[in-house]
Structures are given as C-alpha cells and as structure tokens.
KERODO-49359 format. One record per residue: residue number from 1; residue in three letters; x, y negated, z negated of N, C-alpha, C, O in turn. Coordinates in Angstrom, 1 decimal, padded with zeros to 4 digits. Layout:
<site i="NUM" aa="ala" n_u="X" n_v="Y" n_w="Z" ca_u="X" ca_v="Y" ca_w="Z" c_u="X" c_v="Y" c_w="Z" o_u="X" o_v="Y" o_w="Z"/>
...
END
This chain:
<site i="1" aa="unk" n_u="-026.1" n_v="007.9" n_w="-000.1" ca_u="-025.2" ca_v="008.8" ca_w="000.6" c_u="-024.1" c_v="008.0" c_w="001.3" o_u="-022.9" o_v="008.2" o_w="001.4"/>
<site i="2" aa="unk" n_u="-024.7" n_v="007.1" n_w="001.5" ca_u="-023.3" ca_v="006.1" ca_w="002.6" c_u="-022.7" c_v="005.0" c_w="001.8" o_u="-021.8" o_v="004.4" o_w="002.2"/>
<site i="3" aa="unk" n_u="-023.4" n_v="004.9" n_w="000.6" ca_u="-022.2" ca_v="004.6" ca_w="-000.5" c_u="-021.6" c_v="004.9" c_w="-001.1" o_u="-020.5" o_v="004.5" o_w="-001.5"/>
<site i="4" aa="unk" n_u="-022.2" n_v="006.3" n_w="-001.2" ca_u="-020.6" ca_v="007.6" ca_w="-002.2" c_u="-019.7" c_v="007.8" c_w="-001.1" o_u="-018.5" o_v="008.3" o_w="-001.3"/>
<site i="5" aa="unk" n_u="-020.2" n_v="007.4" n_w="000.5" ca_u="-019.4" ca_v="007.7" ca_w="001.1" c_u="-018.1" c_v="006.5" c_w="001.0" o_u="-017.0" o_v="006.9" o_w="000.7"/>
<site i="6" aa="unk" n_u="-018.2" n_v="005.3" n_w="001.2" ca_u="-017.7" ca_v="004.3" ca_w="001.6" c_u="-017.0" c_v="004.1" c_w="000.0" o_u="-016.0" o_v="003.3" o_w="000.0"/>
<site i="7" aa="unk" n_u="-017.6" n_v="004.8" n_w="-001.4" ca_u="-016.4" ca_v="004.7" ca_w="-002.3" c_u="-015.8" c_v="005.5" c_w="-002.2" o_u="-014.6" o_v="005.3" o_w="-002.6"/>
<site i="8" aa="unk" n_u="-016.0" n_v="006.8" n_w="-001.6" ca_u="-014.9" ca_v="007.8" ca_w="-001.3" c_u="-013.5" c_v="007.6" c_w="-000.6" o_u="-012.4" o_v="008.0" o_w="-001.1"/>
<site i="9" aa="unk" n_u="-013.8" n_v="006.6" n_w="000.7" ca_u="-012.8" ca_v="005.7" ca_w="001.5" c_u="-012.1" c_v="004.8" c_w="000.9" o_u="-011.0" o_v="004.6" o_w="001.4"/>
<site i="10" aa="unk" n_u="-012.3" n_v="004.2" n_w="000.0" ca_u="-011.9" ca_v="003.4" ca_w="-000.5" c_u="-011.0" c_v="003.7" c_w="-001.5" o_u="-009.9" o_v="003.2" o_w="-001.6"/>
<site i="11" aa="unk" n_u="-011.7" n_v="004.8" n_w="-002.2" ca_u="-010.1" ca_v="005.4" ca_w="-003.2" c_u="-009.5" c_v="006.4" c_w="-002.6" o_u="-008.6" o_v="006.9" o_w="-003.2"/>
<site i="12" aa="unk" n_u="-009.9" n_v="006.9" n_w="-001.3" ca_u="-008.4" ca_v="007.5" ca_w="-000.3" c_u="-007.4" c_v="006.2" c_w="000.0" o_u="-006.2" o_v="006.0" o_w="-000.3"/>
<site i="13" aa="unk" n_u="-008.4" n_v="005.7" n_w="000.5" ca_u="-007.3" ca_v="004.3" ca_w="001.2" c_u="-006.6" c_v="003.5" c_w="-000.2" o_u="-005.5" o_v="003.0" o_w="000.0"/>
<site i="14" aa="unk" n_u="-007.0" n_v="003.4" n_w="-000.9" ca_u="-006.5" ca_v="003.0" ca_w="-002.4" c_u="-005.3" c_v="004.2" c_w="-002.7" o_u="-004.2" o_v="003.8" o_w="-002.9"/>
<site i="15" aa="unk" n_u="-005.6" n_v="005.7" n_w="-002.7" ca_u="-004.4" ca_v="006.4" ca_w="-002.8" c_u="-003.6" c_v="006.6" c_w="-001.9" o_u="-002.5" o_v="006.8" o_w="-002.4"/>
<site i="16" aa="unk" n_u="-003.6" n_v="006.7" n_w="-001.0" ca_u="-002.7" ca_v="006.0" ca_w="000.3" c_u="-001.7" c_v="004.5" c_w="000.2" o_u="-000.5" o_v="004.4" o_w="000.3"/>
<site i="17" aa="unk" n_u="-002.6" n_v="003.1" n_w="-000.2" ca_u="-001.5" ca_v="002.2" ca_w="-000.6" c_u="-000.3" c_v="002.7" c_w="-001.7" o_u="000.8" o_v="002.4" o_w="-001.6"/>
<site i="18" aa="unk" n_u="-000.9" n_v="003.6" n_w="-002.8" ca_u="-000.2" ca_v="004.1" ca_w="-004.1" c_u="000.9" c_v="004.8" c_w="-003.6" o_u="001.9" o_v="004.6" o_w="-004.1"/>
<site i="19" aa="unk" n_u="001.0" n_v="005.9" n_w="-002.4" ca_u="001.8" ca_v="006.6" ca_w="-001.7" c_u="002.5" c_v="005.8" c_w="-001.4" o_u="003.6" o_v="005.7" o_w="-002.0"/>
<site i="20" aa="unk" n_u="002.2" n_v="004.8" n_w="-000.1" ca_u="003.6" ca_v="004.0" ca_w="000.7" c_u="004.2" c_v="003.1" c_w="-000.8" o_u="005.3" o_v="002.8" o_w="-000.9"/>
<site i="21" aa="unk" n_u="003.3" n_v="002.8" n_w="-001.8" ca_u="003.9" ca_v="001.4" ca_w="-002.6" c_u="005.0" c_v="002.4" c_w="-003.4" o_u="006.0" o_v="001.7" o_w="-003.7"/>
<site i="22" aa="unk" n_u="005.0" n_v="004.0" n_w="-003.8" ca_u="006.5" ca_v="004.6" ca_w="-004.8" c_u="007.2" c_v="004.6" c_w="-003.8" o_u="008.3" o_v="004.2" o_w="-004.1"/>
<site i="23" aa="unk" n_u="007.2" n_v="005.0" n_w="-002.3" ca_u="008.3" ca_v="005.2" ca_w="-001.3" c_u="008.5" c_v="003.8" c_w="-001.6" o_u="009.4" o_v="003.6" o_w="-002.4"/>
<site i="24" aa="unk" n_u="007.9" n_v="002.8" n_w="-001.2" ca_u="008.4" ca_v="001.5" ca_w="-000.8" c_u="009.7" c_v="001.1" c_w="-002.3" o_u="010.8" o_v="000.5" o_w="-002.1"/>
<site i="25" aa="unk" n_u="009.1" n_v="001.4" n_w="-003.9" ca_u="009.5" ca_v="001.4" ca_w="-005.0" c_u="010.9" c_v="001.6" c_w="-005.1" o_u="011.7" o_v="000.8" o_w="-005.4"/>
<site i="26" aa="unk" n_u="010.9" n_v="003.4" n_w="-004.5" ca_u="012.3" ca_v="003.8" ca_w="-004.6" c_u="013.5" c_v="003.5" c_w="-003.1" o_u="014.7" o_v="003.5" o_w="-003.0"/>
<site i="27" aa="unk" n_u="012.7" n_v="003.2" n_w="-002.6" ca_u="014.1" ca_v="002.3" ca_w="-001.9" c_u="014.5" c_v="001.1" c_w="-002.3" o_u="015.7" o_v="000.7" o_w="-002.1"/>
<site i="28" aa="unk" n_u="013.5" n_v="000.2" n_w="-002.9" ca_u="013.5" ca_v="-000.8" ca_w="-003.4" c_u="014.9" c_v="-001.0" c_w="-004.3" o_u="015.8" o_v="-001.8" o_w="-004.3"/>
<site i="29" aa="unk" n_u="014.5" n_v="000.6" n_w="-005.6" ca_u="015.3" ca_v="000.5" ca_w="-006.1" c_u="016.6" c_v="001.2" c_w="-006.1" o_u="017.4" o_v="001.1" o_w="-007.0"/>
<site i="30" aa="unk" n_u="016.7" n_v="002.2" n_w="-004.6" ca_u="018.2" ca_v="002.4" ca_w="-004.4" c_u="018.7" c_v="001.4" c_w="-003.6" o_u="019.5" o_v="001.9" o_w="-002.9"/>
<site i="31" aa="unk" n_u="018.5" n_v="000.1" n_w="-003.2" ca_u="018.5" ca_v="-000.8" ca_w="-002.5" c_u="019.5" c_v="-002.0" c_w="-003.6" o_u="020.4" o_v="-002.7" o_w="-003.4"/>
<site i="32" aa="unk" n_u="018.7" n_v="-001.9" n_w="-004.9" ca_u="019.4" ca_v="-002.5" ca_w="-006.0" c_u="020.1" c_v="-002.2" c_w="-006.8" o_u="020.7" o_v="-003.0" o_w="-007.6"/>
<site i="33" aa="unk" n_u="020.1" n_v="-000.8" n_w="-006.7" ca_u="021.5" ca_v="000.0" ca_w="-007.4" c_u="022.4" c_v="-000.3" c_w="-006.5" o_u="023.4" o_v="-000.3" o_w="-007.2"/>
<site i="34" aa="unk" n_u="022.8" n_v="-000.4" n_w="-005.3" ca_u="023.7" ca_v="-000.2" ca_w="-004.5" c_u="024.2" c_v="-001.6" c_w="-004.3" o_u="025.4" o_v="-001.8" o_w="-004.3"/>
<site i="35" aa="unk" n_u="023.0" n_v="-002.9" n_w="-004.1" ca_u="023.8" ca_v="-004.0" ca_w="-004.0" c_u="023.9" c_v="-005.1" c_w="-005.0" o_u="024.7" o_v="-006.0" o_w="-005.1"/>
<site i="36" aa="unk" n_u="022.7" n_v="-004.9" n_w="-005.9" ca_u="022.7" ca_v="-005.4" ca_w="-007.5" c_u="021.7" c_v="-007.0" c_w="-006.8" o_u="021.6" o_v="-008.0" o_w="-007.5"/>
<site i="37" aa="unk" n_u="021.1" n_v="-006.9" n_w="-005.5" ca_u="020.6" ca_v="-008.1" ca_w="-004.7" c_u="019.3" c_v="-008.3" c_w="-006.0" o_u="018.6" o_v="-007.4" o_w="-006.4"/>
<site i="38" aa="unk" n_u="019.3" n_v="-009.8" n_w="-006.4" ca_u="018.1" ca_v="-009.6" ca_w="-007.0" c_u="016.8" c_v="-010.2" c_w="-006.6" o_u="015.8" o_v="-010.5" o_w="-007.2"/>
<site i="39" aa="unk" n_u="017.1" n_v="-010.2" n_w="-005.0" ca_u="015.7" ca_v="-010.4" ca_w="-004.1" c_u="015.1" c_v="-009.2" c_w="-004.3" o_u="013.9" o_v="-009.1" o_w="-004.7"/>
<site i="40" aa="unk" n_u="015.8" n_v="-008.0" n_w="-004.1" ca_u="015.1" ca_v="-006.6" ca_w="-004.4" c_u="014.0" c_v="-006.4" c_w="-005.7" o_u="012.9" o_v="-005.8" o_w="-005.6"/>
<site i="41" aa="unk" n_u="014.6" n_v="-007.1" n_w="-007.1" ca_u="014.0" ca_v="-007.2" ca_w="-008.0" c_u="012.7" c_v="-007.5" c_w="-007.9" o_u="011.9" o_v="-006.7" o_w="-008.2"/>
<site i="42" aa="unk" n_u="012.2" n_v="-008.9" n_w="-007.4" ca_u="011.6" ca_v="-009.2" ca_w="-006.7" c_u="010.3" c_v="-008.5" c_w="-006.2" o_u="009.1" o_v="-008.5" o_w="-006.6"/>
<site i="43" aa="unk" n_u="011.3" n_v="-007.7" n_w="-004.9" ca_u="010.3" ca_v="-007.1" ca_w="-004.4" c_u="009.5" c_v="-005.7" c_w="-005.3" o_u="008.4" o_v="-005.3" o_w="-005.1"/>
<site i="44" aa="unk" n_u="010.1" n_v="-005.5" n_w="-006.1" ca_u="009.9" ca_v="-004.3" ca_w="-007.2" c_u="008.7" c_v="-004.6" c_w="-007.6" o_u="007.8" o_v="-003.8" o_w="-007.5"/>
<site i="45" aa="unk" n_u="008.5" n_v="-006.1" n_w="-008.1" ca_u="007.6" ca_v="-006.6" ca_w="-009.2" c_u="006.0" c_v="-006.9" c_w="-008.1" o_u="004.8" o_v="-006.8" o_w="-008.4"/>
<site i="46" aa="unk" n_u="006.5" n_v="-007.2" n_w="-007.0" ca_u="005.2" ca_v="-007.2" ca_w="-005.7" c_u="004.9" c_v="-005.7" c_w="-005.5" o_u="003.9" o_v="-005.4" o_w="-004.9"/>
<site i="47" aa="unk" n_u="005.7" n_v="-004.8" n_w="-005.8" ca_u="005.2" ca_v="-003.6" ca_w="-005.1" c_u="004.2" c_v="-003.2" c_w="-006.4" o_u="003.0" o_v="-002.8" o_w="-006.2"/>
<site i="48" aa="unk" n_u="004.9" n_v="-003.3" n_w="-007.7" ca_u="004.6" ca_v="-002.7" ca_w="-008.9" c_u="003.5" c_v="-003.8" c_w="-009.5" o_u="003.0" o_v="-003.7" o_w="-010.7"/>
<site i="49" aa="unk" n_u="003.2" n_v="-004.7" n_w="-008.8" ca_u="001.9" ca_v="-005.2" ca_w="-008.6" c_u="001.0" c_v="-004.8" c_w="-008.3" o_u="000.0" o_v="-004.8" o_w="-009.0"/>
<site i="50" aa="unk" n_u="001.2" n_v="-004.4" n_w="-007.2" ca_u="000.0" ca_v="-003.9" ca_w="-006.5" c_u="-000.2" c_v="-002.6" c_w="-006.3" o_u="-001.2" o_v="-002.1" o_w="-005.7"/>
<site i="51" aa="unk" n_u="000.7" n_v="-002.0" n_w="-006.8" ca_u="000.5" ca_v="-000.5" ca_w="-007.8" c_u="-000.3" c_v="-000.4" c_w="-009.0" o_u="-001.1" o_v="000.5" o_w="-009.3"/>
<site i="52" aa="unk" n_u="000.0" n_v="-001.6" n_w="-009.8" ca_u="-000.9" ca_v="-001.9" ca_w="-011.0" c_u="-003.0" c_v="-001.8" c_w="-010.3" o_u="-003.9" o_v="-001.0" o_w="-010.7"/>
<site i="53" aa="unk" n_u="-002.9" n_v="-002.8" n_w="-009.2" ca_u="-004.0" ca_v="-003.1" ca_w="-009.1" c_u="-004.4" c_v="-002.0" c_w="-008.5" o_u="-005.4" o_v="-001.6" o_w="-009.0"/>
<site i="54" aa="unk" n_u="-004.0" n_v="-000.9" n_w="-007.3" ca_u="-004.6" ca_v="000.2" ca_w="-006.7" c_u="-005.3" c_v="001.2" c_w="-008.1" o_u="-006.4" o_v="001.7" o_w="-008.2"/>
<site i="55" aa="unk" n_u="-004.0" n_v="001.2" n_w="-009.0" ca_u="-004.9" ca_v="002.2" ca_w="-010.2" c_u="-006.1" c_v="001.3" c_w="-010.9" o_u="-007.2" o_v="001.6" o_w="-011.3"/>
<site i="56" aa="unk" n_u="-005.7" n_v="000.7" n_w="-010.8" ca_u="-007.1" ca_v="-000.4" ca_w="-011.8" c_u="-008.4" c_v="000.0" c_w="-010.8" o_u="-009.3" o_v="000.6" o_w="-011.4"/>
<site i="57" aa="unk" n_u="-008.6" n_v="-000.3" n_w="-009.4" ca_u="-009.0" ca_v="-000.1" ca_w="-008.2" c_u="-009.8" c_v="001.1" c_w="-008.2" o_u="-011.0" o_v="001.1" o_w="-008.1"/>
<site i="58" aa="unk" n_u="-008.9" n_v="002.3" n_w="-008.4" ca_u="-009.3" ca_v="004.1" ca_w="-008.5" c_u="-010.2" c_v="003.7" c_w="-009.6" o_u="-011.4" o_v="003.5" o_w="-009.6"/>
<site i="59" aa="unk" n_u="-009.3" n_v="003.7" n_w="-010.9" ca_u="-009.9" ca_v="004.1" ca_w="-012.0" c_u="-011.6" c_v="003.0" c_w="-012.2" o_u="-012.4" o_v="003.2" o_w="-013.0"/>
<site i="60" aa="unk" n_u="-011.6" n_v="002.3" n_w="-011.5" ca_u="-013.0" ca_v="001.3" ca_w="-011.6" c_u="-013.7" c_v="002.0" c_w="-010.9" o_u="-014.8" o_v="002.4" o_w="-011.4"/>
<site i="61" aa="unk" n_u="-013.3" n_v="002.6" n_w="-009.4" ca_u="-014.7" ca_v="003.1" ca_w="-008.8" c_u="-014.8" c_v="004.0" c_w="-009.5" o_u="-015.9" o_v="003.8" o_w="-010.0"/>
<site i="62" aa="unk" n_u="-014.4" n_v="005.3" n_w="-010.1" ca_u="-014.7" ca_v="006.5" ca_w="-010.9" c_u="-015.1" c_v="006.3" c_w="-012.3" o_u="-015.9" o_v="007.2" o_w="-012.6"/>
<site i="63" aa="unk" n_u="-014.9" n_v="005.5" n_w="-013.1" ca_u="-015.3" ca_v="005.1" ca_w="-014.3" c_u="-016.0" c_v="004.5" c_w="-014.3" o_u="-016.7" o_v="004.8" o_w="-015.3"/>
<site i="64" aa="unk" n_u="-016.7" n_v="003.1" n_w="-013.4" ca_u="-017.8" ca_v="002.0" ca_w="-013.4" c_u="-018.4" c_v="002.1" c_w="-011.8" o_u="-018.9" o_v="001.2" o_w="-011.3"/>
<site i="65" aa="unk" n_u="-018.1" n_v="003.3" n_w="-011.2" ca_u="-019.2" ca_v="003.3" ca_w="-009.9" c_u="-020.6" c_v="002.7" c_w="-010.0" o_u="-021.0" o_v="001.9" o_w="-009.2"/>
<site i="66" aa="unk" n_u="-021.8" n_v="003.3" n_w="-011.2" ca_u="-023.0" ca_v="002.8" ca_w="-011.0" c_u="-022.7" c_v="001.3" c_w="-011.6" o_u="-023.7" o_v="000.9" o_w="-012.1"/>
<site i="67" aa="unk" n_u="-021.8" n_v="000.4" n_w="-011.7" ca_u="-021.9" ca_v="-001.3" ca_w="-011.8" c_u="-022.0" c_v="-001.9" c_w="-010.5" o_u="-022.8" o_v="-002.7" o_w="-010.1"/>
<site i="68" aa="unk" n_u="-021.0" n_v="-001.2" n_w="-009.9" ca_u="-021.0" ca_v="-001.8" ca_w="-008.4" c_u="-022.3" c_v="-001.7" c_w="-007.8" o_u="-023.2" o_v="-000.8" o_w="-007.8"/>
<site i="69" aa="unk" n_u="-022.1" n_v="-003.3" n_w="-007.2" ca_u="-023.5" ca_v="-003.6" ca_w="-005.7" c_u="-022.9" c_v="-003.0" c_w="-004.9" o_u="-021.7" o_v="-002.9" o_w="-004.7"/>
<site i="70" aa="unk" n_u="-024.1" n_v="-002.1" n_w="-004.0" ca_u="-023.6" ca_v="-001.5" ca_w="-002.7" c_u="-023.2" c_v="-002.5" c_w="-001.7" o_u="-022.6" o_v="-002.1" o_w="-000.7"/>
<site i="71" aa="unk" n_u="-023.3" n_v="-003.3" n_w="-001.9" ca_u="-023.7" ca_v="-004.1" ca_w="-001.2" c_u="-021.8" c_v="-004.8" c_w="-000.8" o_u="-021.4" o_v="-005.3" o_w="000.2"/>
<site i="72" aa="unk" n_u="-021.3" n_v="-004.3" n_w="-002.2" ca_u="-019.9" ca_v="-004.7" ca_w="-002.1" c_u="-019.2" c_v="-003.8" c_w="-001.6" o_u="-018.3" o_v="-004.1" o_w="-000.8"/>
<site i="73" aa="unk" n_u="-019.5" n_v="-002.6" n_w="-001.8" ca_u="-018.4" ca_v="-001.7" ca_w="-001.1" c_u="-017.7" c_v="-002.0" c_w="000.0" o_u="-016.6" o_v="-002.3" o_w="000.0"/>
<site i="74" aa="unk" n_u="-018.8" n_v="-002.0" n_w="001.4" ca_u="-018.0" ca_v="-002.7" ca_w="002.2" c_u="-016.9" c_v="-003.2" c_w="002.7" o_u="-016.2" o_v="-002.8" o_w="003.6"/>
<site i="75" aa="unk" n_u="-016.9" n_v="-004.5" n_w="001.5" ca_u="-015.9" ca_v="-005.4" ca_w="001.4" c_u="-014.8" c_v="-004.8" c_w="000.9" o_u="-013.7" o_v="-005.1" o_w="001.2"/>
<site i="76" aa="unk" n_u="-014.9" n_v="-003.8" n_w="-000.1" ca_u="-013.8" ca_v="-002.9" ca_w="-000.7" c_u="-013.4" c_v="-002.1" c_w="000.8" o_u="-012.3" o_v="-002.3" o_w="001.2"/>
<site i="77" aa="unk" n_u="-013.9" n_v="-001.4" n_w="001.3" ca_u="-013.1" ca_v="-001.0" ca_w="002.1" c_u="-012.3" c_v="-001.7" c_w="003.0" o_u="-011.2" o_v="-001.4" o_w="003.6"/>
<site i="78" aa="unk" n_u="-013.1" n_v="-002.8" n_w="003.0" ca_u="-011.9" ca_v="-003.7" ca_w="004.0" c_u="-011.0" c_v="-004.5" c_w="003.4" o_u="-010.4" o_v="-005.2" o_w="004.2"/>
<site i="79" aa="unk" n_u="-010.7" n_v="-004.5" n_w="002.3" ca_u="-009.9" ca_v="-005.1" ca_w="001.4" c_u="-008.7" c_v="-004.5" c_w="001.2" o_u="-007.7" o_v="-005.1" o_w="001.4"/>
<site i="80" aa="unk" n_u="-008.8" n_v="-002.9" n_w="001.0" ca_u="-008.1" ca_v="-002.1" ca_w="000.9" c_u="-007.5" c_v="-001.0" c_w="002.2" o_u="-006.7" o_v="-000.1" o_w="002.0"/>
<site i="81" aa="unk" n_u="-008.1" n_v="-001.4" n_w="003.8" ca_u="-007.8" ca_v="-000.9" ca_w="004.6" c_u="-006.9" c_v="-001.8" c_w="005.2" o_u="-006.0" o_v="-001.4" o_w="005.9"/>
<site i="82" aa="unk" n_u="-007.3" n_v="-003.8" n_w="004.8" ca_u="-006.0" ca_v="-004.5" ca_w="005.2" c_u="-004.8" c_v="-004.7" c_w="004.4" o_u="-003.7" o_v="-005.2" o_w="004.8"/>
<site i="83" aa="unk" n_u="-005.2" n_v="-004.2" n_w="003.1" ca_u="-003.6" ca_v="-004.0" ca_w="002.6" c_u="-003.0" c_v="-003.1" c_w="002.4" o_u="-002.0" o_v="-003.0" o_w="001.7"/>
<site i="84" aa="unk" n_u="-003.8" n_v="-001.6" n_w="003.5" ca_u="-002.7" ca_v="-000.5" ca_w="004.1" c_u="-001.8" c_v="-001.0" c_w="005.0" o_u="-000.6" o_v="-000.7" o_w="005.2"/>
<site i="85" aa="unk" n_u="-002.8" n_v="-001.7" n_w="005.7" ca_u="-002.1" ca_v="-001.9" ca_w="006.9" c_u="-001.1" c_v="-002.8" c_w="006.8" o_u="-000.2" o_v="-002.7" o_w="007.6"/>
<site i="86" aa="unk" n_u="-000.9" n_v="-003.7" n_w="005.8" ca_u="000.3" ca_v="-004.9" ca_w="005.5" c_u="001.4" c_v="-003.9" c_w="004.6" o_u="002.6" o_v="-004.1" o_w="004.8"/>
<site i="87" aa="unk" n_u="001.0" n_v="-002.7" n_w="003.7" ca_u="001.7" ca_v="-002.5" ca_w="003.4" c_u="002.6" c_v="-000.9" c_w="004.1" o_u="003.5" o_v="-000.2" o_w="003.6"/>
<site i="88" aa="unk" n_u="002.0" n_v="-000.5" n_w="005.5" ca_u="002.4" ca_v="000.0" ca_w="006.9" c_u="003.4" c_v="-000.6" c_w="007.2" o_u="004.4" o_v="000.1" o_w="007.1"/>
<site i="89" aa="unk" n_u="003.4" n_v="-002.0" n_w="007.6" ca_u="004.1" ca_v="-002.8" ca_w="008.1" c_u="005.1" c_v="-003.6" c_w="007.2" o_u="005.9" o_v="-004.4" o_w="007.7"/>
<site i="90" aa="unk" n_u="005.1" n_v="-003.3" n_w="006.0" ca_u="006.2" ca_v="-003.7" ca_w="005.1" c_u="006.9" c_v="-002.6" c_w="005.2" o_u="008.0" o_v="-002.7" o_w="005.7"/>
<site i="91" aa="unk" n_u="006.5" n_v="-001.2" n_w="004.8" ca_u="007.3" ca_v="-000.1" ca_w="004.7" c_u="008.4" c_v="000.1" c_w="006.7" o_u="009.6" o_v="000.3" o_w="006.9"/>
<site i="92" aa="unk" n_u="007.6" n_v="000.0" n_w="007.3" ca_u="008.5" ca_v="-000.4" ca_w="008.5" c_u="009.4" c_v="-001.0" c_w="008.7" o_u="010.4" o_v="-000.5" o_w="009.3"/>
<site i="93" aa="unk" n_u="009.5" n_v="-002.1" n_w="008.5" ca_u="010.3" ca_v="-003.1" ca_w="008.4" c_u="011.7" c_v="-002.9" c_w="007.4" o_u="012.9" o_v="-003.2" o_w="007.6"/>
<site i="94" aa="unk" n_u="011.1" n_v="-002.4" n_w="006.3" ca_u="012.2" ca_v="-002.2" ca_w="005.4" c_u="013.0" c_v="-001.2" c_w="005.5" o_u="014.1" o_v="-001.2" o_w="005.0"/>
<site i="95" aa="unk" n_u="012.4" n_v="000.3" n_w="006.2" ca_u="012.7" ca_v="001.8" ca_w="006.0" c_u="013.5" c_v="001.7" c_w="007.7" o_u="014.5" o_v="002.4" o_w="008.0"/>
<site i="96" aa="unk" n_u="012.7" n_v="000.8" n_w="008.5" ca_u="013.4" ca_v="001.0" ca_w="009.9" c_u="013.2" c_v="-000.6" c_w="010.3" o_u="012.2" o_v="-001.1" o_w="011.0"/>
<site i="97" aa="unk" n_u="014.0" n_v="-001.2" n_w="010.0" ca_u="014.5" ca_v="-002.8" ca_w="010.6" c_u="014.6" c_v="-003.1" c_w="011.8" o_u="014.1" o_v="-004.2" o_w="012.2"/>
<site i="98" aa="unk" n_u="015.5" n_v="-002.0" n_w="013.0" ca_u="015.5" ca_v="-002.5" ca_w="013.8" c_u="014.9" c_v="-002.7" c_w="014.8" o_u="014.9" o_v="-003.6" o_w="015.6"/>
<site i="99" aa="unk" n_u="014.2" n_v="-001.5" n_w="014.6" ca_u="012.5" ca_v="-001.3" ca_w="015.7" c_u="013.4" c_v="000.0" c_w="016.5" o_u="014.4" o_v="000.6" o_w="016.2"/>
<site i="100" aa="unk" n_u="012.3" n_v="000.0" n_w="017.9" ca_u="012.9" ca_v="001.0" ca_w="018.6" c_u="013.9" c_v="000.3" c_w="019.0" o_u="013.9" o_v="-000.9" o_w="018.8"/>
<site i="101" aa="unk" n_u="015.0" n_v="001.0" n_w="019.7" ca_u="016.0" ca_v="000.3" ca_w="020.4" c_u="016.0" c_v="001.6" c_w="021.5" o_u="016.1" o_v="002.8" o_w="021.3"/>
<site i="102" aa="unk" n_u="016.0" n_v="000.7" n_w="022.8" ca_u="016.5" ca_v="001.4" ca_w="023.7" c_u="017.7" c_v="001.6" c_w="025.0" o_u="018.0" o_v="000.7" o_w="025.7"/>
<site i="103" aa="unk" n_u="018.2" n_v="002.6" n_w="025.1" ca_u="019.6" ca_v="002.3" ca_w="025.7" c_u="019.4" c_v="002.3" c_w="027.2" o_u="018.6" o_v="003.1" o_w="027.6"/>
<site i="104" aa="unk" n_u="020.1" n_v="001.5" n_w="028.3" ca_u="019.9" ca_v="002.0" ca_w="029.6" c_u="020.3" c_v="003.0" c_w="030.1" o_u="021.1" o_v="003.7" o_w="029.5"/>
<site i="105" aa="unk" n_u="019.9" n_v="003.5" n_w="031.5" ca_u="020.1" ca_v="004.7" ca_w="031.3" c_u="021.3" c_v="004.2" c_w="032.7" o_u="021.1" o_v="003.3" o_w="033.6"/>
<site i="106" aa="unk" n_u="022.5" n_v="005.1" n_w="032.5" ca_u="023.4" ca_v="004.6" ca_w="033.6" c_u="022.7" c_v="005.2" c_w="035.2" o_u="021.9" o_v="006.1" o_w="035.6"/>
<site i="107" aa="unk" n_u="023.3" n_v="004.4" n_w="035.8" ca_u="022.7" ca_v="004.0" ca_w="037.9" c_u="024.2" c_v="005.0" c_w="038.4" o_u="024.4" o_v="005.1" o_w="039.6"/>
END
C-alpha cells in the first residue's frame, strides 16, 4: 500500500518537473528567437534532458513497477522532489530575475 503510494508521488512529482521543464523550454526558446544567444541553446539541451529522463522516469514506474525494490522508492521520491525544487528555482530566476523589489513608501 505505501509503495503504490510513494510510486504514485513520484510520477506526480515526475509530471510536475515535465510541466515547469516545456514552460522553462518555451521561453528558452522565445529567448533565442529574439536574441539568436547561443547560451540559450544550451539551456534547451539541459532542459530537454531532463525531459528525456522524467518520461523514461514515468514510463519505468508504469511499465516495470513489479522490478523495483521497495526499498528504492524512497529514494525516488527524493530524487525527484529535489529536482522540483532546483527546477522551481531555475524557472524563477529565469521567468522573474529580479526578485521582489520594493519601493519606499514616501515620509
């Protein structure tokens, strides 16, 4: 029970990285239509990396669930809840650079 649960988490949190990684994609790539930068390329090939690996990721727990040690899951969820969170904080950075900014308020 608490391992169908903890694969269940894992390919939410697996389709969750898949979500921020096409936002992150398509700015990426109106980012390099607009300035032809080919750091952006770049970043394309890290996003569409690790796009590659989230579906590999899904389609493993659903296709080879009874291979897996329970014993690993676990570890999958934490594997894949710390590279929401990096990829949280990439999407931030890139979609809103400057953080909050706050103005004073006039005296």
């Amino acid at each position: 029970m608490i391992m169908a649960l903890l694969m269940d988490v894992s390919s939410i949190v697996s389709m969750a990285n898949m979500a921020i990684l096409i936002v992150l994609l398509a700015v990426y790539g109106r980012i390099y239509s607009k300035t032809g930068a080919t750091f952006t390329i770049g970043l394309m090939i890290f996003a569409g990396m690790l796009m590659f690996h989230n579906v590999i990721a899904i389609y493993a727990y659903f296709a080879m669930a009874p291979l897996y040690s329970d014993d690993l899951l676990p570890y999958f969820v934490g594997i894949h809840t710390a590279e929401l969170a990096a990829l949280i904080a990439l999407l931030k950075v890139t979609v809103w650079p400057e953080g909050v900014k706050t103005t004073p308020k006039a005296a």
